[in-house]
Residue frames relative to the residue before (quaternion, step in Angstrom):
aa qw qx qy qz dx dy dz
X 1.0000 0.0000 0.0000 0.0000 0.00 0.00 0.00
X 0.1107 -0.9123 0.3939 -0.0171 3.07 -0.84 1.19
X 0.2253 -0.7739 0.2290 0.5459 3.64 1.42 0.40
X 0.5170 -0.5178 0.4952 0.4684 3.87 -1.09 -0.46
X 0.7005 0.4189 -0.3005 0.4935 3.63 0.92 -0.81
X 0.5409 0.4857 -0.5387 0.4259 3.89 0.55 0.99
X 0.1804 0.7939 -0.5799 -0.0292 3.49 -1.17 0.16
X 0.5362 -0.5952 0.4740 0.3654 3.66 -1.30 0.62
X 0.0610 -0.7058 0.7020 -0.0731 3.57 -1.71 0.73
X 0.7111 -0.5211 0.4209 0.2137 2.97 -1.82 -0.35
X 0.1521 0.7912 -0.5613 -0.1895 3.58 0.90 0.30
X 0.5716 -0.4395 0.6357 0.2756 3.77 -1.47 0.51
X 0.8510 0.2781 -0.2421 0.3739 3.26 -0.87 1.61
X 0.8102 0.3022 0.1179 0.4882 2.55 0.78 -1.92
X 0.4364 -0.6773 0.5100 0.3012 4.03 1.30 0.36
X 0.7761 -0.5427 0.0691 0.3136 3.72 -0.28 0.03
X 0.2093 -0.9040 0.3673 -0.0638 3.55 -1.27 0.90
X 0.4524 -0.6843 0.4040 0.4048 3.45 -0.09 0.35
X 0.2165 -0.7265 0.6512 -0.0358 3.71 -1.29 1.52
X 0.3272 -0.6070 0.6883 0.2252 3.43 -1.73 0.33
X 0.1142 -0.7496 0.6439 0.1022 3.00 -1.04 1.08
X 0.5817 0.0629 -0.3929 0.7095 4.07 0.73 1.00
X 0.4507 -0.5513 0.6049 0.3564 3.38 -1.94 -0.62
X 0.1260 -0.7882 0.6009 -0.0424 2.45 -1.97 1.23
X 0.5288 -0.8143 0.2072 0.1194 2.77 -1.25 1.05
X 0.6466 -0.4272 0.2096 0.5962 3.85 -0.73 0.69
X 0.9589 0.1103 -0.0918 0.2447 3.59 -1.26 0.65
X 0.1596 0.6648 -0.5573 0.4712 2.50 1.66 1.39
X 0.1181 -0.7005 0.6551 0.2575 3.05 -1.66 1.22
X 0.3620 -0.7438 0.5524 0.1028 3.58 -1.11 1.13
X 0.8764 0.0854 -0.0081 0.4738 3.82 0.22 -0.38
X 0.0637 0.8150 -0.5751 -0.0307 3.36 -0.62 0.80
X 0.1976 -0.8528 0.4825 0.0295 3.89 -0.04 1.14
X 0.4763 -0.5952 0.6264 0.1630 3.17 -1.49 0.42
X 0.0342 -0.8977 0.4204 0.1274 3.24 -0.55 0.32
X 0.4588 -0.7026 0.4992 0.2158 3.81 -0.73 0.09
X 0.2016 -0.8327 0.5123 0.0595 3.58 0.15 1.31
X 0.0326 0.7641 -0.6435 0.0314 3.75 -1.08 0.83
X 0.5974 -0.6721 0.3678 0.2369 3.16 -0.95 1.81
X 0.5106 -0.5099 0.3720 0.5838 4.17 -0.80 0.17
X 0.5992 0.5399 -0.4771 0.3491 4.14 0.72 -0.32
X 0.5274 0.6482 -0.2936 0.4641 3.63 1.20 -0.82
X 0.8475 0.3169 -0.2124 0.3692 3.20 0.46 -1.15
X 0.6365 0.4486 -0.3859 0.4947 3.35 1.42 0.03
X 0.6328 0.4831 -0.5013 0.3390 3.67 1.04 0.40
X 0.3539 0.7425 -0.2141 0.5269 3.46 2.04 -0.16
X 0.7308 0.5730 -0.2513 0.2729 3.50 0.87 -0.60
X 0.5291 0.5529 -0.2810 0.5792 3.37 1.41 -0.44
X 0.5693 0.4927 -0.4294 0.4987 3.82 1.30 -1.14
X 0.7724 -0.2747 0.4882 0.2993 2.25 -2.84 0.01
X 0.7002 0.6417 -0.1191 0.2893 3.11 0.89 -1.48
X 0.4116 0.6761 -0.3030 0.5307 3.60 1.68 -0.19
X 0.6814 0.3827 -0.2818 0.5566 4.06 1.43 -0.57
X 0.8252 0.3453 -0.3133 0.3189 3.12 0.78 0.18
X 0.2899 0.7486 -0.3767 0.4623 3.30 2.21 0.48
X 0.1684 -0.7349 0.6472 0.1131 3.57 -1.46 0.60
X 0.5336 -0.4880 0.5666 0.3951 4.00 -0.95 1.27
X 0.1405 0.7017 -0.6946 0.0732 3.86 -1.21 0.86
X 0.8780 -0.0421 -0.3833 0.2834 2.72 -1.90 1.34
X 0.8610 -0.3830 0.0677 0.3276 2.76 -1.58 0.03
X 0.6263 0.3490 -0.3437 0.6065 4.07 1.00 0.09
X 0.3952 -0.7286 0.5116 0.2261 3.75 0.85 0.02
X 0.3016 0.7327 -0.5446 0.2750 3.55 0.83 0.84
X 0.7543 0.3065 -0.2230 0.5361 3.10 0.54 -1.51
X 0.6216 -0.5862 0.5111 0.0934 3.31 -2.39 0.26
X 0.0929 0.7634 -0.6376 -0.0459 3.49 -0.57 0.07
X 0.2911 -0.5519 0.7814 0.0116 3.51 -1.90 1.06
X 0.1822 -0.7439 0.6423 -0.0283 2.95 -0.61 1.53
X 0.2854 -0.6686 0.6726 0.1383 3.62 -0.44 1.28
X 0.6781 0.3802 -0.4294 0.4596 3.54 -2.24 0.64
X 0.7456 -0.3246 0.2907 0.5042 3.96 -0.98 -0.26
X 0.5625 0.6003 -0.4820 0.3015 3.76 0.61 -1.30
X 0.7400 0.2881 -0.5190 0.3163 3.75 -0.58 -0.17
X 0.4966 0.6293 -0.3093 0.5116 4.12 2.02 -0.82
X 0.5273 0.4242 -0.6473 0.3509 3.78 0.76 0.32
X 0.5311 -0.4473 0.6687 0.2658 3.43 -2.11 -0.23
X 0.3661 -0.6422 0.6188 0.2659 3.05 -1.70 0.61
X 0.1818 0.6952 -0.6784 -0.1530 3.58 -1.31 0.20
X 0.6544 -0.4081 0.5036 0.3893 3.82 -1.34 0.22
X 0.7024 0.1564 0.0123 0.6943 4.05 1.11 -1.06
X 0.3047 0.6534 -0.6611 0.2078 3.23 -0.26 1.48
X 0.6957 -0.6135 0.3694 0.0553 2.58 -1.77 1.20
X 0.6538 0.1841 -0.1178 0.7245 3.81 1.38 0.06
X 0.2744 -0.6751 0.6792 0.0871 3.26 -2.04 0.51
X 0.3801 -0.7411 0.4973 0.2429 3.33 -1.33 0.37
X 0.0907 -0.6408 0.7313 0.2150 4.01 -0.43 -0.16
X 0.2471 -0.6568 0.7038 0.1105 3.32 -1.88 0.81
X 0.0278 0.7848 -0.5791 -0.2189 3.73 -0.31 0.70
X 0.3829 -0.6359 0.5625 0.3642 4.16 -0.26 0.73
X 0.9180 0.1739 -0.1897 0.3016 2.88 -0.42 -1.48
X 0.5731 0.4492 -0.4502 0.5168 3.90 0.69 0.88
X 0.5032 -0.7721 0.3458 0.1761 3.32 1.63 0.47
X 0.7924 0.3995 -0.1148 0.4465 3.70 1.55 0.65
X 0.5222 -0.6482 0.4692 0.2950 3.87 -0.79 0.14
X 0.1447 -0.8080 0.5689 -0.0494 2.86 -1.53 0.49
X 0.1567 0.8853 -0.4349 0.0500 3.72 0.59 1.20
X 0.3232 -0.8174 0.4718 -0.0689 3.22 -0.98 1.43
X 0.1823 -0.8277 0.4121 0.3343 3.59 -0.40 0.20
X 0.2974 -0.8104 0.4691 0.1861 3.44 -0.81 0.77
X 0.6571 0.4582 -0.1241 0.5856 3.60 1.45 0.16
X 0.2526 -0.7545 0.4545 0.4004 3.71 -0.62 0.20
X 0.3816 -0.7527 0.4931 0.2112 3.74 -0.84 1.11
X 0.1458 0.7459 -0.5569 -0.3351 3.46 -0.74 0.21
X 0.8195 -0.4232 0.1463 0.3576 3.11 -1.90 0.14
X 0.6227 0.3486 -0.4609 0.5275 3.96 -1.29 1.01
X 0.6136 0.5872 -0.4562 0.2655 3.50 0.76 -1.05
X 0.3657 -0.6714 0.5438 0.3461 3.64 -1.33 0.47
X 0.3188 -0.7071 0.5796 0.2501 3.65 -1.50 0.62
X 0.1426 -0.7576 0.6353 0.0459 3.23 -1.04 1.16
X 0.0054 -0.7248 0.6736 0.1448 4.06 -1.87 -0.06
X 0.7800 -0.4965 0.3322 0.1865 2.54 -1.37 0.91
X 0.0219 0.8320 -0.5077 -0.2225 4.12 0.37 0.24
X 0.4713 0.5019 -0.4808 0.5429 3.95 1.06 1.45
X 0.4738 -0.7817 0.2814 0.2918 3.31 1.40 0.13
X 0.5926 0.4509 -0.2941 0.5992 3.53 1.66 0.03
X 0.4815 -0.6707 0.3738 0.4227 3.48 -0.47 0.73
X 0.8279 0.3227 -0.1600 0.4298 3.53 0.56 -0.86
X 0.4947 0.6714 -0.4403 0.3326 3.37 0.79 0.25
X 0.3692 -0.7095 0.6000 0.0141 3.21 -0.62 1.86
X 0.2826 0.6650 -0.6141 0.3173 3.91 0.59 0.55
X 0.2084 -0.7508 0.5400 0.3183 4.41 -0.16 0.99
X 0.5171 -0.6747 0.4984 0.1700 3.01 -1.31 1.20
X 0.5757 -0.6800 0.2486 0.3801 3.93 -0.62 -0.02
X 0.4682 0.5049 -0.4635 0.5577 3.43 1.24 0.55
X 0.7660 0.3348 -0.2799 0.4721 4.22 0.38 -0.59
X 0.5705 -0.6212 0.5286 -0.0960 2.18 -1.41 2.39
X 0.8236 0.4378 -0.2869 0.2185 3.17 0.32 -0.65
């Protein structure tokens, strides 16, 4: 499930991202995905790829991978982002929620530490 009032764009920087096209409110759940599980061997042939940025650490030891089909892998990371994700393993999918009210144009970002505010530096930021 994907709402109707999401849509891809251009985010500035960051090549593309997921937008609100009305506003919505805190704790709205907007997207629930399916997801594509990859074994911990999978995900280390995946690593050299393109496709390694768009993987999520899955289950409980975080070995294996998952490709979250639908928008979820097209969100952005921010340190203050405006929605969360829930991983359900054993239904094999995501769940992104907003934790903020959005308003419309605005871009939706999550956290990629899985807590919206956690300022833990993810492994792309350099700084």
């Amino acid at each position: 499930m994907i709402s109707p009032f999401l849509t891809i764009g251009t985010s500035p920087k960051r090549g593309r991202g997921i937008f609100a096209t009305k506003n919505i409110k805190k704790g709205a759940v907007i997207e629930i995905s399916p997801v594509i599980v990859l074994t911990e061997k999978e995900r280390k042939t995946i690593e050299g790829t393109l496709l390694f940025h768009y993987v999520f650490e899955w289950g409980t030891d975080k070995k294996k991978a998952a490709l979250a089909l639908g928008y979820v892998s097209l969100y952005n990371h921010s340190y203050d982002s405006n929605c969360e994700y829930e991983m359900e393993y054993g239904k094999k999918r995501m769940t992104i929620k907003t934790v903020k009210n959005i308003k419309k144009g605005e871009e939706l970002f999550i956290n990629y530490n899985a807590v919206p505010d956690d300022k833990t530096k993810v492994w792309f930021d350099a700084t």
